[in-house]
C-alpha positions as CSV (number, residue, x, y, z in Angstrom):
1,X,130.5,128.8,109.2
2,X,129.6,131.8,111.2
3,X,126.7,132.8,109.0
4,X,125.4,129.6,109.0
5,X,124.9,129.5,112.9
6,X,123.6,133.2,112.3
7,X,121.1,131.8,110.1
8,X,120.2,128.8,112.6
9,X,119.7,131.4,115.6
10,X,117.7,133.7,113.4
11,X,115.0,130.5,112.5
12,X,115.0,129.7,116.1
13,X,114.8,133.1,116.9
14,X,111.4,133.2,114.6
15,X,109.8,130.0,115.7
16,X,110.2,131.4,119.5
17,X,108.4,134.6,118.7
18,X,105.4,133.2,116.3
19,X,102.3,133.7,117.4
20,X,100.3,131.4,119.5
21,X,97.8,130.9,116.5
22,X,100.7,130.2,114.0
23,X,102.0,127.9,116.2
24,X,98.2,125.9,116.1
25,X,98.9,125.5,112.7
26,X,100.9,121.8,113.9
27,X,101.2,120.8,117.8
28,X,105.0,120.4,117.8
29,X,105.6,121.2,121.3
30,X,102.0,119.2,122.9
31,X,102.8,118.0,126.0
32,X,100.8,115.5,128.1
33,X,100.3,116.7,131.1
34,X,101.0,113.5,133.1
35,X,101.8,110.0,132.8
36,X,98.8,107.8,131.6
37,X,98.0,104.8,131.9
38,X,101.4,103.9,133.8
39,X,102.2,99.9,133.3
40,X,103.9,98.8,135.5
41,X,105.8,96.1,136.7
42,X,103.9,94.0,138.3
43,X,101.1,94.7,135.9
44,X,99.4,96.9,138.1
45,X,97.8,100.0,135.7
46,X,97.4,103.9,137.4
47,X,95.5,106.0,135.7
48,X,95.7,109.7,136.4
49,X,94.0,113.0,134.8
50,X,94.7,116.6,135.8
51,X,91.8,118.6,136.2
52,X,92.2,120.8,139.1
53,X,88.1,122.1,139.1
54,X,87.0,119.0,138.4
55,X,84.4,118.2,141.8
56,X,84.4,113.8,140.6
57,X,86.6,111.9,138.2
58,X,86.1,107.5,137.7
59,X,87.4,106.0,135.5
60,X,85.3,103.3,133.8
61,X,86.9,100.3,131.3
62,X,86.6,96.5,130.7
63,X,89.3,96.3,132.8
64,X,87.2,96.2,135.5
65,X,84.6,94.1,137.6
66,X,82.6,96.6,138.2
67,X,81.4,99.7,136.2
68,X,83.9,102.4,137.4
69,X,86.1,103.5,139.7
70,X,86.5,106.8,141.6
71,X,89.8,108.6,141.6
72,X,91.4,110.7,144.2
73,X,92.9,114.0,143.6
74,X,96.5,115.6,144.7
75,X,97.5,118.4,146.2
76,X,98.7,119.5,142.5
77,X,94.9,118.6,141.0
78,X,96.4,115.2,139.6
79,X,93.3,112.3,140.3
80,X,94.3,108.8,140.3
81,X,93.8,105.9,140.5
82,X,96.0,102.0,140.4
83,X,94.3,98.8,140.1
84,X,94.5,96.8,143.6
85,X,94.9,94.0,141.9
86,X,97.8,93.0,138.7
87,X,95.9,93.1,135.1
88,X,95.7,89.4,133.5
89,X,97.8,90.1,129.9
90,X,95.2,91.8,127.3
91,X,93.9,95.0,125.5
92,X,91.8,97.0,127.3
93,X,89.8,99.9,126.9
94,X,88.8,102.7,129.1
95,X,87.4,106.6,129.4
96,X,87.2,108.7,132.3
97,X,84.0,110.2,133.5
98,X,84.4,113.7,134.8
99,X,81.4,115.2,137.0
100,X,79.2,113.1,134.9
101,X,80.9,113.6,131.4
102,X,82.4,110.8,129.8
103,X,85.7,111.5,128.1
104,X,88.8,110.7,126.6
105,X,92.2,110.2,128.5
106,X,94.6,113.7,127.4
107,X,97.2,111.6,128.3
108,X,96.7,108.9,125.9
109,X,96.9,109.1,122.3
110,X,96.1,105.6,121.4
111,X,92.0,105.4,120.5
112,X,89.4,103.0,118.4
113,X,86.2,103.6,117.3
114,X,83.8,100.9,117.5
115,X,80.9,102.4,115.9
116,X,80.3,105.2,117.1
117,X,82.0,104.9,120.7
118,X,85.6,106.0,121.0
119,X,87.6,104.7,123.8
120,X,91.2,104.9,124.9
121,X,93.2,100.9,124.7
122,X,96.2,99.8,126.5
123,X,98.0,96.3,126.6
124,X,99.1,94.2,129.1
125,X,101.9,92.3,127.6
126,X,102.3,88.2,127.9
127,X,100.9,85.3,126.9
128,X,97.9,85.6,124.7
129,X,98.2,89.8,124.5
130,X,101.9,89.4,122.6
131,X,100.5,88.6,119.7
132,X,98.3,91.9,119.8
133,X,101.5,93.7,119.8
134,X,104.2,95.3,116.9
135,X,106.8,93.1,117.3
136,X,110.2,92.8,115.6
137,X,108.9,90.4,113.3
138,X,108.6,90.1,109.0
139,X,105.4,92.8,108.5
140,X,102.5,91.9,106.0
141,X,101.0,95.4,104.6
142,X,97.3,96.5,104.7
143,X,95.8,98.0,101.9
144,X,92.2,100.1,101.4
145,X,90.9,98.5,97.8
146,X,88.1,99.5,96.2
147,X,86.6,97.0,93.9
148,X,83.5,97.1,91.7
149,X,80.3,95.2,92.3
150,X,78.0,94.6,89.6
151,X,75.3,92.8,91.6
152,X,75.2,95.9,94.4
153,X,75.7,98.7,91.7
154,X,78.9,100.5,93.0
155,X,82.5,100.5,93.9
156,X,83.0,99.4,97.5
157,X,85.9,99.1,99.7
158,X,87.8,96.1,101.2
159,X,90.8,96.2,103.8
160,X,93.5,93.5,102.0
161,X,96.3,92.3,104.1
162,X,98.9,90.3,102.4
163,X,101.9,88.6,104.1
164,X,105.1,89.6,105.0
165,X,107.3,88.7,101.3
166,X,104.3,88.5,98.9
167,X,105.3,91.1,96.7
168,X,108.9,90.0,95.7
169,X,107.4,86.6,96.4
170,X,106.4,85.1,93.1
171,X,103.9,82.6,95.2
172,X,100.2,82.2,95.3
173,X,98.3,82.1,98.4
174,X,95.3,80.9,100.4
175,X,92.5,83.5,100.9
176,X,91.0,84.1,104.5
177,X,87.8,86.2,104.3
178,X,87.4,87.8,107.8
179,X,84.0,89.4,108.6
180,X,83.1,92.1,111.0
181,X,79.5,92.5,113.0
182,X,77.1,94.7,113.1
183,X,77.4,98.5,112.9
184,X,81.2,97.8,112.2
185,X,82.6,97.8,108.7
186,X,86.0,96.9,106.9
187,X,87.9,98.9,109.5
188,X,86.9,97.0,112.2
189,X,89.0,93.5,112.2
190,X,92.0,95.2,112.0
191,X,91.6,98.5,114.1
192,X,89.3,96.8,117.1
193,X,90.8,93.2,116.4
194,X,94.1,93.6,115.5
195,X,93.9,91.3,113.1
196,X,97.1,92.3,111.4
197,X,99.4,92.0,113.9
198,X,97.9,88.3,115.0
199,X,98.8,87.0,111.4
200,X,102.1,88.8,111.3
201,X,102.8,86.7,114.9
202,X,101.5,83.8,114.5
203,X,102.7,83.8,110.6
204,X,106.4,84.3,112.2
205,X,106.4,81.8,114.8
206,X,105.2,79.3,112.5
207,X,101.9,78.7,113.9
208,X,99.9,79.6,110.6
209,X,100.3,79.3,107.0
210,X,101.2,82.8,105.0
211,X,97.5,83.7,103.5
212,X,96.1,86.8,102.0
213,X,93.2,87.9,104.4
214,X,90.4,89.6,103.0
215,X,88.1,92.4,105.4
216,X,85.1,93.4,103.7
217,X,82.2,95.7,104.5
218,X,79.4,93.7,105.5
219,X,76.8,96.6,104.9
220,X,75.6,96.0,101.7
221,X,74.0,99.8,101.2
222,X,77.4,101.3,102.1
223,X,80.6,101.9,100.1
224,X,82.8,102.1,102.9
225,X,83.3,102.8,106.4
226,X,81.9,106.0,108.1
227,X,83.8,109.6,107.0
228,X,85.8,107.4,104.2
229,X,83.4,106.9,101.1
230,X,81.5,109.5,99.1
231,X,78.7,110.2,101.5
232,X,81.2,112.3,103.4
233,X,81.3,112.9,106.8
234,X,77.6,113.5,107.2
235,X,77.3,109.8,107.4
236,X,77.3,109.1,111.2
237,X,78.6,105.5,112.4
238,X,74.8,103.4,113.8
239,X,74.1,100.3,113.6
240,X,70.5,100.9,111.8
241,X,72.0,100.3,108.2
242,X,69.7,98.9,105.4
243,X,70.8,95.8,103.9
244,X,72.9,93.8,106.3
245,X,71.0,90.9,107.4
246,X,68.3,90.5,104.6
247,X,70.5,88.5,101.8
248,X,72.1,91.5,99.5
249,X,75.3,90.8,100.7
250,X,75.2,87.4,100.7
251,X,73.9,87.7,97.3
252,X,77.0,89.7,96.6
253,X,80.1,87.8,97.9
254,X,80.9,86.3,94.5
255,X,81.6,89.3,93.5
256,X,84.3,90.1,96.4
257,X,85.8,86.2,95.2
258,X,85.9,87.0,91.6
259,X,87.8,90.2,92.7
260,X,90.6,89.0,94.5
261,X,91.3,86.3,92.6
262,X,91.8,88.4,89.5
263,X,94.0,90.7,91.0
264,X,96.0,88.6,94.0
265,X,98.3,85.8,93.3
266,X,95.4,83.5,95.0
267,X,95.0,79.8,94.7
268,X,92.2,80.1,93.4
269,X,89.8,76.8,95.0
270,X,87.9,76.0,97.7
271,X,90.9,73.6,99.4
272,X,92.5,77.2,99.7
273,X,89.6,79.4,100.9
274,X,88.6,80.1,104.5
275,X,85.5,82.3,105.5
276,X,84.5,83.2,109.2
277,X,83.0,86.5,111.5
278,X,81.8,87.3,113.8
279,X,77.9,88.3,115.1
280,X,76.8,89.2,111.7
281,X,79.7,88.3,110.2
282,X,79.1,85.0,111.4
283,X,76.1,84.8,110.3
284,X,77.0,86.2,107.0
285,X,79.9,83.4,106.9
286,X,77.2,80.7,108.0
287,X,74.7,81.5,105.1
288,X,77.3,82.1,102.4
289,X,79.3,78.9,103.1
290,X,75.6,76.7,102.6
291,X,75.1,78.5,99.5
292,X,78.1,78.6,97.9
293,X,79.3,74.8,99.3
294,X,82.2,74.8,96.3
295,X,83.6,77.9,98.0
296,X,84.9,77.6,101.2
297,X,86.2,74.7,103.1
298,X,87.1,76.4,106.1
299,X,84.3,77.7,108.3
300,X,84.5,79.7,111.7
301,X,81.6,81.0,113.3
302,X,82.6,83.7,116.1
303,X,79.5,84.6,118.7
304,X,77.4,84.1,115.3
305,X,74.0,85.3,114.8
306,X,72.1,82.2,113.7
307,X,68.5,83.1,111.8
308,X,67.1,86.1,109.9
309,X,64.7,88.3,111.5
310,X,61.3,86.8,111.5
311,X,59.7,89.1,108.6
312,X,62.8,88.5,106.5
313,X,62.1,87.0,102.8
314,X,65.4,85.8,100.8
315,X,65.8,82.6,98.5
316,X,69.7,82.8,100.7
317,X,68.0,81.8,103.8
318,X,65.5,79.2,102.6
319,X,66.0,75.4,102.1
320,X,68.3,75.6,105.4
321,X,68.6,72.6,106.3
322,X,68.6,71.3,102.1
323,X,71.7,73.6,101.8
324,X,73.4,72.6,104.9
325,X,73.3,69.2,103.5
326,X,74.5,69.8,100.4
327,X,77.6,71.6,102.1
328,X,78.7,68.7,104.6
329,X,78.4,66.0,102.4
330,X,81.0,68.0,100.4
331,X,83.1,67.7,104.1
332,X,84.6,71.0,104.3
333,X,88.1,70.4,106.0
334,X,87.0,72.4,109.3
335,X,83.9,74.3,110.7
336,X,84.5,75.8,114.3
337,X,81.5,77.3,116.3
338,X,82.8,79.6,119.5
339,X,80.6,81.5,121.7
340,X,81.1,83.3,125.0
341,X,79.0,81.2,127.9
342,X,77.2,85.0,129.1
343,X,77.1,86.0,125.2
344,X,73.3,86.6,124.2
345,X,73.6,84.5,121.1
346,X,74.2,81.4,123.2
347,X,71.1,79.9,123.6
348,X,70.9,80.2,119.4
349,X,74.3,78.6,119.0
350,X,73.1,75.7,121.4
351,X,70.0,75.3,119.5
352,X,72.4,75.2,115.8
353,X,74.7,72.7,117.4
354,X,72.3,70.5,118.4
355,X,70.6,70.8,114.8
356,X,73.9,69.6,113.5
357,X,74.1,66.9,116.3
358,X,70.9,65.4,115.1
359,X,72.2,65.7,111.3
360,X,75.7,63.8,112.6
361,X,77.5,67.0,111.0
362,X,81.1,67.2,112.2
363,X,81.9,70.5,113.2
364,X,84.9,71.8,115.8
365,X,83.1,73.8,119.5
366,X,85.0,76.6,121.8
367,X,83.9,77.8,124.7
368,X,85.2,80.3,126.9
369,X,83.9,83.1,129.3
370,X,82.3,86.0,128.6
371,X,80.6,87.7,126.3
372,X,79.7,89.2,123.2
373,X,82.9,91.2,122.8
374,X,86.0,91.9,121.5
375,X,88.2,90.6,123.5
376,X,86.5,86.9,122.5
377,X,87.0,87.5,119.0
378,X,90.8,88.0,119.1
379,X,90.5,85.6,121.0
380,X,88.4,83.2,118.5
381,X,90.7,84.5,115.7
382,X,94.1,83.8,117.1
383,X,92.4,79.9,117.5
384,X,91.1,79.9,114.2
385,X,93.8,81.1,111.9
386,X,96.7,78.4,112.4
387,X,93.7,75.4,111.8
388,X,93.6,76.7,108.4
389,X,95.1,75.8,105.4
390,X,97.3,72.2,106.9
């Protein structure tokens, strides 16, 4: 016994006198500085950042009316700053901006990318913003799968989740494919949108059936998300990628079908397949539903983009208004158009609606404040998901 406590003091003994640079081999004894963001109570949110030379700190987010807000320092060089007013329950995301340089909270481990900007998040818990949240219910699993594609001429990545049970299940499921926008890839629904944790909720509390959801990469030049495919890290997150809005990935989404059904227990029809995005992923999920109209018979359009660019030239995009007849008169069981009233898509949205309105095309609208961000589309999604599937 007593050389074993010899032996214990000796190790800790060692650790204590390591180097500084050893030590930088692994953070084990990183310590914030101070407490932030601080929730609290009554949903009120302080921010605070120590930088004691600092001459200016604000802190700027989408938590706010306004573009930023100063903070005021402490005798101990603490700034700070708490929201006069309670937070409504939702994700948010902010940065500081120090003497002109925008950066990251210290204090705050929890980041996304979205493109090529990286902010800190927080959540205001309740209503809506619980189902954004880990909670103690059954967990699906996320998987990165790469899959081959014969029409694009590589192996590209999804982002799979499958329900809580499926792989003791036995069953076969529906099939959700959930598109991202522009400059984001098959990361981005369940990183920015927390996708995940919105089917795990609304999955345990009854409120939608238990589906297989399928994230792709809607750049059709790409293998995978930026840093995570062969190109390495030289590949830099833009949104100037070839082949996104010209028909090759259209073109290619049979191949994505073919793939999951082969290797997921899938009900393999179109009563059990739902498609929607949003942006470009709703415009990708417009243009494949017309021209695959056995495929899909759900249909969610999230801020879509409506039309190709004006010089664009693709057998997907002609016939419009051919194909779109084609696909209603096969009634698919739901198509839902929602769209932010300051989003810059909405004047395009109006003018598609009131092409269907002329056509007598049933079709589901939402309409809500806001913009052309992500806070709509977890919002759009968490509306979307339990329609499908009944």
């Amino acid at each position: 016994m007593r050389n074993s406590i010899q032996v214990c003091i000796a190790i800790c003994l060692a650790f204590l006198l390591m180097p500084v640079e050893a030590l930088a081999q692994q953070a084990l004894w990183g310590k914030a500085p101070v407490v932030s963001p601080e929730i609290h109570e009554n949903q009120t949110v302080t921010f605070r950042l120590r930088a004691p030379k600092a001459v200016k700190v604000q802190v700027t987010g989408d938590f706010l009316s306004k573009g930023v807000a100063d903070l005021v320092e402490n005798k101990e060089g603490v700034w700070e700053y708490t929201t006069p007013e309670p937070l409504k329950p939702e994700l948010y995301g902010y940065s500081f901006v120090v003497d002109g340089l925008k950066v990251n909270d210290p204090s705050n481990v929890y980041m996304i990318r979205d493109v090529s900007t990286i902010t800190n998040v927080f959540i205001v818990g309740g209503d809506r913003a619980d189902l954004y949240k880990v909670n103690d219910v059954p967990h699906g699993a996320v998987s990165k799968v790469w899959y081959d594609s014969p029409s694009l001429g590589m192996d590209r990545r999804l982002t799979i989740y499958t329900p809580a049970g499926y792989e003791m299940s036995g069953k076969r499921y529906p099939v959700f494919y959930l598109l991202h926008g522009m400059g984001g890839d098959e990361n981005a629904w369940s990183e920015l949108g927390r996708a995940t944790q919105i089917l795990d909720n609304l999955i345990a509390q009854g409120k939608a059936e238990p589906m297989i959801v399928v994230m792709t990469n809607g750049n059709a030049a790409l293998e995978a998300a930026p840093g995570e495919s062969s190109l390495g890290w030289e590949a830099q997150p833009t949104f100037q990628l070839p082949k996104t809005m010209e028909g090759s990935f259209e073109t290619h989404f049979p191949d994505v079908v073919k793939f999951v059904d082969k290797h997921y227990r899938t009900k393999a029809n179109k009563k059990n397949r739902a498609i929607a995005g949003l942006s470009m992923g709703g415009f990708h999920s417009l243009h494949i539903s017309k021209q695959y109209p056995d495929m899909f018979n759900y249909v969610g359009l999230f801020s879509a983009a409506i039309m190709p660019g004006k010089n664009v030239e693709s057998p997907i995009y002609q016939d419009m208004e051919g194909k779109l007849a084609t696909q209603f008169a096969k009634k698919p069981a739901l198509y839902w158009i929602a769209i932010g009233k300051t989003d810059f898509l909405y004047k395009a949205n109006e003018e598609y609606r009131k092409l269907l309105d002329e056509k007598g095309y049933p079709y589901e609208y939402f309409e809500n404040e806001d913009g052309h961000i992500w806070k709509n589309w977890r919002i759009y999604l968490s509306e979307f998901v339990p329609r499908l599937f009944k």
